[in-house]
Structures are given as C-alpha cells and as structure tokens.
C-alpha positions in Angstrom: -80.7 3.0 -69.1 -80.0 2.5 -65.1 -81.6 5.4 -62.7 -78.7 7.2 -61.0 -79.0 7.4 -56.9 -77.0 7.9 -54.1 -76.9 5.4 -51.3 -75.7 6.8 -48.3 -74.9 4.1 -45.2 -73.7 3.7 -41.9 -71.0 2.3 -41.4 -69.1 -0.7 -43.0 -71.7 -1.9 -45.5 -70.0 -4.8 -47.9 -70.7 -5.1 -51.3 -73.0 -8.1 -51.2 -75.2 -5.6 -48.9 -74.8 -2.7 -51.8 -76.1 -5.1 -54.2 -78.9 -6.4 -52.5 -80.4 -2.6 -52.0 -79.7 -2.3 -55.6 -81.7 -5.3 -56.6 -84.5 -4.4 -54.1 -84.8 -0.8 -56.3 -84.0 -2.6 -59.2 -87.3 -4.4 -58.2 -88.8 -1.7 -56.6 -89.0 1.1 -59.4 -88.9 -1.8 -62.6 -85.6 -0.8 -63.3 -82.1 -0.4 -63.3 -80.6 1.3 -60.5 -76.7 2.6 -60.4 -76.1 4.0 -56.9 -73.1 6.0 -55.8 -72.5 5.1 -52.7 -71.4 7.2 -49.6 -70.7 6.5 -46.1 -72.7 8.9 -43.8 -71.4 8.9 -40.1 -74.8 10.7 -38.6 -76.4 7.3 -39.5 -76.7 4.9 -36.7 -77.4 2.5 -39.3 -79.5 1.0 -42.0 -79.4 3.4 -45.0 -80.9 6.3 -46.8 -81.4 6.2 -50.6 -82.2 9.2 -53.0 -83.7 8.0 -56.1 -85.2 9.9 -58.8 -86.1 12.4 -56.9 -87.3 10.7 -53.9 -86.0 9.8 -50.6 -86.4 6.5 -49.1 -85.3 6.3 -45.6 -84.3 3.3 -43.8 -82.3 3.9 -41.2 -82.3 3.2 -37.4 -83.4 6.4 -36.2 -86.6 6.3 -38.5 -87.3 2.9 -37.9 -87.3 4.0 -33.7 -89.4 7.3 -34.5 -92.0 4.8 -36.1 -91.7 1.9 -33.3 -92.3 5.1 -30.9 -95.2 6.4 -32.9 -96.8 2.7 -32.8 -96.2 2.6 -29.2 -97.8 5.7 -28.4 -101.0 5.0 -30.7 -101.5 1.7 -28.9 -101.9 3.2 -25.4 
C-alpha cells in the first residue's frame, strides 16, 4: 500500500519531473509513494513535499536561507 503525500511545486513541473520526486520517496522512505500534486504560486521554485507526516522542503527560498547561513558561518 503507497503512502499518500501532497507535492506542492512551482510552476510548470512535467510529469517526468512528478515521477522522478516520486521515485526519489519511493527510495527515500522504502516505499510506495502516491502524491497529489498541487501547483503553489508563493514558490519560486523547486518543491515542497508533505509525507507521512513530515515536511520535506526543497524549494529555492530554503535552499538561499541555507547558502546564506553557510556564507555567514564561513566568515
């Protein structure tokens, strides 16, 4: 039985994209994932995925408040 999520993205995302985040859960968590998927305009882009209970975010503005983090820690 597939894990239920919803997969929110920014903007046009195709579906070999879709699929590809589904394998990489379907990897990730050892097992099926079924996402129901959702176009979320506040995203800049990348995607955020809400699985079992958990969030995993991927998107641009994360990955920019990390790269900031890492520049600030290296001064």
């Amino acid at each position: 039985m597939a894990l239920k999520g919803m997969l929110y993205v920014a903007g046009p995302f195709d579906q070999p994209e879709i699929d590809k985040v589904t394998e990489h859960f379907t990897r990730l968590l050892g097992q099926p994932v079924a996402f129901e998927v959702k176009r979320d305009e506040k995203l800049i882009g990348g995607f955020l995925a809400m699985v079992d209970g958990k969030v995993y975010d991927s998107s641009i503005a994360v990955q920019l408040k990390d790269l900031g983090r890492y520049m600030l820690d290296k001064e």
